[in-house]
N, C-alpha and C positions, 0 to 999 in steps of 0.2 A: 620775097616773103618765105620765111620758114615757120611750121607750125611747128611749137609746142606744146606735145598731146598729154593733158594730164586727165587720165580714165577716171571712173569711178571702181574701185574693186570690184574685182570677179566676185560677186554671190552665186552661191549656189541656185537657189531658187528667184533671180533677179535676174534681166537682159543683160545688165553690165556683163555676165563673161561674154555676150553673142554683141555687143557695142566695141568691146576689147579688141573684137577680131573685125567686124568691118570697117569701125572707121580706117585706121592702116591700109586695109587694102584700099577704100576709095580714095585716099590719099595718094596712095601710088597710080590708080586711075588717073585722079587729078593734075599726076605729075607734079606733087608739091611735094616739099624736102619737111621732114619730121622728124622729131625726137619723142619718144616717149617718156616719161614719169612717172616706171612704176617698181615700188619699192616691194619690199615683201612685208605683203600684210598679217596682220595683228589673228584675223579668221576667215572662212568663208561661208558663214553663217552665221542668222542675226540673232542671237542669244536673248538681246535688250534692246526692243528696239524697234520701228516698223515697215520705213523705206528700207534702210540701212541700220546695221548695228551699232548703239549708239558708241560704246568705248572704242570698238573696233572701226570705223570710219574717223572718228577723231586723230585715234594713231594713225591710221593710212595717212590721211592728210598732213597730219605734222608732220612728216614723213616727206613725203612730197614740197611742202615747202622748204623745207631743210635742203633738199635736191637744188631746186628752181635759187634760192638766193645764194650756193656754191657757184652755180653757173653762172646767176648775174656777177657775181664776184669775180671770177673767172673770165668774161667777159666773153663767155658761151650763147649768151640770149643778146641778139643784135640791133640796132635800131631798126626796123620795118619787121621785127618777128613777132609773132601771136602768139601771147599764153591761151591757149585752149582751153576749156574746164567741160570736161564732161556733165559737170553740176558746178553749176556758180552760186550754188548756196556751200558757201565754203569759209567757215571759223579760220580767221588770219589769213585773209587773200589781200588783206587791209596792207601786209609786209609788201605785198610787191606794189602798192602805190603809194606808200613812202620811200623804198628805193629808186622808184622813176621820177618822182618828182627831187628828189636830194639828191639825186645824180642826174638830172637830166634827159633823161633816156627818152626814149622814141619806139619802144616796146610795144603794145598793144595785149589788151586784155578781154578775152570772148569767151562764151559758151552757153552750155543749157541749161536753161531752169526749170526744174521741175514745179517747185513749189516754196512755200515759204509762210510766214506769220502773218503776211498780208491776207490768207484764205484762212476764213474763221473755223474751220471744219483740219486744217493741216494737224500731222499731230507736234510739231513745235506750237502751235497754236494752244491746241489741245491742254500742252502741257507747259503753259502760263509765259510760253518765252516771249511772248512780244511785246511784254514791258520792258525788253532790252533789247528786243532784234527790233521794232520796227523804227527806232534812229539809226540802228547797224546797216538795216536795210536800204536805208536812204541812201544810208554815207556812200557802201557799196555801188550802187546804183549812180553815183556821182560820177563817179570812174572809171565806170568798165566801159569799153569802146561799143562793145556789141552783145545783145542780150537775145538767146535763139529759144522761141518758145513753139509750140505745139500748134496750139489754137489760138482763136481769136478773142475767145472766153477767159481764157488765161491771161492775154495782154491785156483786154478790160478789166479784169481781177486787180493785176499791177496796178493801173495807170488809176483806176477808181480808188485805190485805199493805200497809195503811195504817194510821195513828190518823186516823180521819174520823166525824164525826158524822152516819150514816149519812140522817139525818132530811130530811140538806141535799140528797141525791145523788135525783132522782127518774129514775123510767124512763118515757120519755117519746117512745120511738120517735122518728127522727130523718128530718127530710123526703125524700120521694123519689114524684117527681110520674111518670103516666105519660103526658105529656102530649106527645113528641116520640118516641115511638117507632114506627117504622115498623112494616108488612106488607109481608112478603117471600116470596116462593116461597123453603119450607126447601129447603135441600141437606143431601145425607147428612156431615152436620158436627160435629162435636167441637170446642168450646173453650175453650180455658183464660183467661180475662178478668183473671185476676190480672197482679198487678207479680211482676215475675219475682226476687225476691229471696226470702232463703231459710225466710223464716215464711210462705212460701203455697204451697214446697216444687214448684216446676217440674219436678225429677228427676223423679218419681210421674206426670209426666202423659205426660215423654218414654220411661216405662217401661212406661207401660199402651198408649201408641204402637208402639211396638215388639212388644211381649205380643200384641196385639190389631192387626197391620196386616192390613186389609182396602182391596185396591182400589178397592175404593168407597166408603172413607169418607178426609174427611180431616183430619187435624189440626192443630187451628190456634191460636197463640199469641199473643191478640191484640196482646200491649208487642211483636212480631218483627214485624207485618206491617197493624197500626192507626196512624200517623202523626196523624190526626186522632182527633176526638170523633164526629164523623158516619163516619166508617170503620168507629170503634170499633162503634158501632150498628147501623150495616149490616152488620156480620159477625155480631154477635149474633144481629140478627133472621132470619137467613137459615141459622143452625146450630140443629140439632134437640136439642144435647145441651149440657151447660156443666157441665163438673166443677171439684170443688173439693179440695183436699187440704189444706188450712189448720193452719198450727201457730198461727196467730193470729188471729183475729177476735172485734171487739167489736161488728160491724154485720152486716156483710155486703153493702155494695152491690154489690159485683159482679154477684154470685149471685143480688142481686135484682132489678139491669137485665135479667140473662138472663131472669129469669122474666116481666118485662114484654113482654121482647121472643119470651115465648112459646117458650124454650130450656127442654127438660126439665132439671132440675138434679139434680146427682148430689154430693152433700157428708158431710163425716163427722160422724158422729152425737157431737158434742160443741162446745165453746166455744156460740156465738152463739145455732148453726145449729138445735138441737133448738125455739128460740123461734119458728123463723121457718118451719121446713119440716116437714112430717108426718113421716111416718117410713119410707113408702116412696121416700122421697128419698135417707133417711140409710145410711150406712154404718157397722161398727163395727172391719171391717178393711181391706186394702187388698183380699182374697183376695175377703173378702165383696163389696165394690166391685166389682169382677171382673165378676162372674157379673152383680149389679146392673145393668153398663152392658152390658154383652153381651144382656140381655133386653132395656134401651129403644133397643137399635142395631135389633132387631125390629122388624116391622109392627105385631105382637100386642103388642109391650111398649110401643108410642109410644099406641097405641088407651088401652090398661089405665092408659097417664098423664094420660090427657086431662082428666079428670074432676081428681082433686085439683092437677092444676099450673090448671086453672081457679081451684078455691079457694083455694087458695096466691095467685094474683096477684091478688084479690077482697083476701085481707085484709091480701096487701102494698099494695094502693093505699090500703085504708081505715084503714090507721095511717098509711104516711106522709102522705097528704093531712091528717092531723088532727093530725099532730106540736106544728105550730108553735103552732096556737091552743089545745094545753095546756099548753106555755108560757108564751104569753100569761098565761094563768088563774093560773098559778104566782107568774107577774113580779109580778101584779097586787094576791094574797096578802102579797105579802114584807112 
């Protein structure tokens, strides 16, 4: 088996460039043979747009498959190879399963998904596409060999609001290395690390703000006041608290840069979050939340966290460090 690695572009402020760089090397780990698929993209910043830029991911891609079908042409991609996709939510991936099936091939098609029209909160949802992605979705789903998602909330999301043969969808935690994050002198700091759009629901943090001002703490948002990715980090590691209010999540990186960077985290006890965080983490209302973050603005309540946001960042590092190479194992299977 050889893998064929199609990334998602480097963004600036987005894990794809820190995904860019490990998957390759755990590859070479792996001891599996790879081709990358990466053309030069359109920007590396999302102008229009929320995951990703929405013009500038579309050119990427077309880009990319323009790539992938010279090679099938070529007879570069082999029967037992794996197209990879960093994100399998991918406009004309439909090209490579009408050249496998009109040629015959024996190719293999896998990757991650982040999200999609099937979650009423996405913002292709959002923005009316699933009067036309959710048969696209199907179709998709008909013929990809191998579907690698995050959580187990995210494969019941699929399987509840899809026709998908759940067999294909595995949970497979998705990579997140702790391997650039600094040690900071904390300040008495609150932050919000979300994208400030309205499935991660910013009103709730500038109202627990107001609710709760205290001159000595302060609140900070990091899409208002992080320009870079190393800003964004140093603010983290340097804030003692990182709330969440999420009407949407399928992972939760944010929430769990904070915790590498040693932010106690405070999230509501539902979607992702109950996979990832104990439960004195979680919350069940805003009211409840309240009180919650009022006790780890405490000396007593940051002590009393010390101990499971240790374990908490133990076994966020030992899933995402192991993501990719059960993958691998998956690919390897098909």
């Amino acid at each position: 088996m050889r893998i064929i690695n199609v990334p998602i572009e480097s963004i600036e402020n987005r894990y794809s460039s820190l995904w860019n760089t490990w998957f390759p090397l755990e590859f070479i780990e792996e001891k599996v043979g790879f081709t990358t698929i990466y053309p030069q993209p359109l920007t590396d910043k999302i102008t229009k747009g929320a995951f990703l830029d929405v013009c500038g991911t579309n050119y990427f891609k077309a880009l990319q498959l323009s790539e992938l079908c010279k090679k099938l042409y070529d007879g570069d991609i082999k029967d037992g190879d794996v197209i990879f996709f960093h994100d399998l939510w991918f406009p004309g991936i439909e090209m490579l399963a009408y050249i496998r099936d009109a040629l015959g091939l024996k190719f293999k098609i896998a990757g991650c998904l982040h999200a999609g029209t099937y979650d009423p909160w996405d913002f292709l949802t959002q923005k009316g596409m699933s009067r036309w992605a959710h048969e696209l979705e199907e179709s998709w789903f008909e013929f990809y060999d191998a579907i690698f998602v995050a959580t187990q909330f995210h494969k019941n999301l699929i399987t509840e609001n899809r026709v998908v043969d759940e067999r294909k969808i595995h949970v497979t935690y998705f990579p997140i290395y702790p391997i650039e994050y600094p040690k900071i002198e904390k300040e008495d700091q609150i932050v919000f690390p979300h994208r400030l759009h309205a499935e991660k629901d910013p009103n709730s943090f500038d109202y627990w703000a107001t609710l709760m001002e205290d001159d000595n703490w302060q609140w900070v948002k990091t899409f208002d006041t992080c320009p870079t990715r190393d800003k964004y980090i140093e603010t983290l590691a340097s804030s003692r608290i990182a709330v969440s209010f999420a009407f949407q999540e399928t992972w939760g990186i944010a929430m769990q840069e904070a915790v590498l960077c040693d932010c106690i985290p405070l999230v509501p006890n539902k979607l992702s979050y109950p996979e990832i965080f104990p439960g004195v983490f979680r919350y069940d209302n805003l009211r409840e939340g309240e009180h919650q973050l009022q006790y780890f603005m405490t000396k007593s309540g940051q002590r009393a966290a010390r101990i499971p946001l240790g374990k908490t960042k133990l076994n966020i590092i030992e899933k995402g460090t192991s993501a990719i190479s059960k993958m691998v194992k998956i690919m390897r299977s098909l």
